[in-house]
C-alpha positions in Angstrom: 8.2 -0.5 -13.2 9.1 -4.0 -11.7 11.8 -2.5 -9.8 9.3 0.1 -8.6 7.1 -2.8 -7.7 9.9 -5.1 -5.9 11.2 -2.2 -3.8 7.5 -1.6 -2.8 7.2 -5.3 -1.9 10.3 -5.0 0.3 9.0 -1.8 1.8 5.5 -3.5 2.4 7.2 -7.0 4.1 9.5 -5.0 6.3 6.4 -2.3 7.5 4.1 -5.6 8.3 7.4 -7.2 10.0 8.0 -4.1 12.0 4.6 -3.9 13.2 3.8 -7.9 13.9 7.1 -7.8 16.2 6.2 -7.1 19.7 8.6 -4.0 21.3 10.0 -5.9 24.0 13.6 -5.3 25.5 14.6 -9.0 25.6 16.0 -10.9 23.1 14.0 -13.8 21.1 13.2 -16.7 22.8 14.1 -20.2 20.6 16.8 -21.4 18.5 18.0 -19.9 15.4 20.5 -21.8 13.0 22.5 -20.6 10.7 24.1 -22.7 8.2 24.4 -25.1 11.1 25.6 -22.3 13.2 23.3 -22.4 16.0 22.2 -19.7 18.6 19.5 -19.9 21.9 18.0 -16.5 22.6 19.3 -14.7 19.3 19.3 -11.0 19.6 20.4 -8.4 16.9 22.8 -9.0 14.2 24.6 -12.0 13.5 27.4 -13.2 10.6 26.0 -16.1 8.7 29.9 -18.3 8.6 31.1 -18.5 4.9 31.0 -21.7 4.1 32.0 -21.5 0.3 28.4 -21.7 -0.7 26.7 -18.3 -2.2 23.5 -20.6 -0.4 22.6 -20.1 3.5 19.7 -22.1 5.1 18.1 -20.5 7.9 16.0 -22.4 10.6 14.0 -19.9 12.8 12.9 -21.1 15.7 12.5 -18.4 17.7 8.8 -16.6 18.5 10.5 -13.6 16.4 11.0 -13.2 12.7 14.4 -12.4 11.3 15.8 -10.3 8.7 18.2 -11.0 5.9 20.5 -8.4 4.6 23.1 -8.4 1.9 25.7 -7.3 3.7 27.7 -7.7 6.7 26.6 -6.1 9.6 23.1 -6.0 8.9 24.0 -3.6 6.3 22.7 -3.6 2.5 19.9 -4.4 1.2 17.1 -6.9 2.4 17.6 -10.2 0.8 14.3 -12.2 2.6 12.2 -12.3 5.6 12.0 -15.2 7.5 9.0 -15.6 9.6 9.1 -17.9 13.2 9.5 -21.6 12.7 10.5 -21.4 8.9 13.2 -22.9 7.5 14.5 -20.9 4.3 17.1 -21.0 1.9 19.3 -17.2 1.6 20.7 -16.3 -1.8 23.2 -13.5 -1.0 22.7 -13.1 2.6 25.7 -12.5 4.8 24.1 -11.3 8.2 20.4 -11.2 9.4 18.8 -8.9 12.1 16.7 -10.5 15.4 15.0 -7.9 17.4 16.2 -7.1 20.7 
């Protein structure tokens, strides 16, 4: 039942991320750092460097939010959201998702 109710959580946070987003061709306008890492105008998937720690730190400051996924490649499963101007830690994250 608490898996039932996590994946629904998930499924919930991604459908309210998908929706907030506005469905524009360009890319996000801001900075996005990862683990120090940093990017201007991110735009869809990016490798968050291995730096030895199983701990990223995200700062999104772009006007878009970000997803987190598991695997490389924007691949896996959803580790965290990360909503504009946050700055969040990622447990297990290896690559995160800006919309185009």
């Amino acid at each position: 039942m608490r898996r039932l109710a996590t994946t629904l959580g998930i499924l919930g946070a991604t459908l309210t991320l998908a929706v907030a987003l506005p469905a524009s061709a360009q890319a996000a306008t801001g900075d996005l750092s990862l683990n120090g890492e940093h990017f201007t105008n991110p735009s869809g998937c990016l490798k968050i460097a291995d730096n030895g720690n199983p701990i990223a730190v995200i700062r999104n400051y772009t006007d878009a939010g970000v997803i987190a996924f598991s695997g490389e490649d924007c691949t896996g499963s959803i580790v965290k959201l990360v909503n504009p101007g946050a700055t969040e830690p990622l447990v297990g994250a290896k690559s995160v998702y800006v919309p185009e």
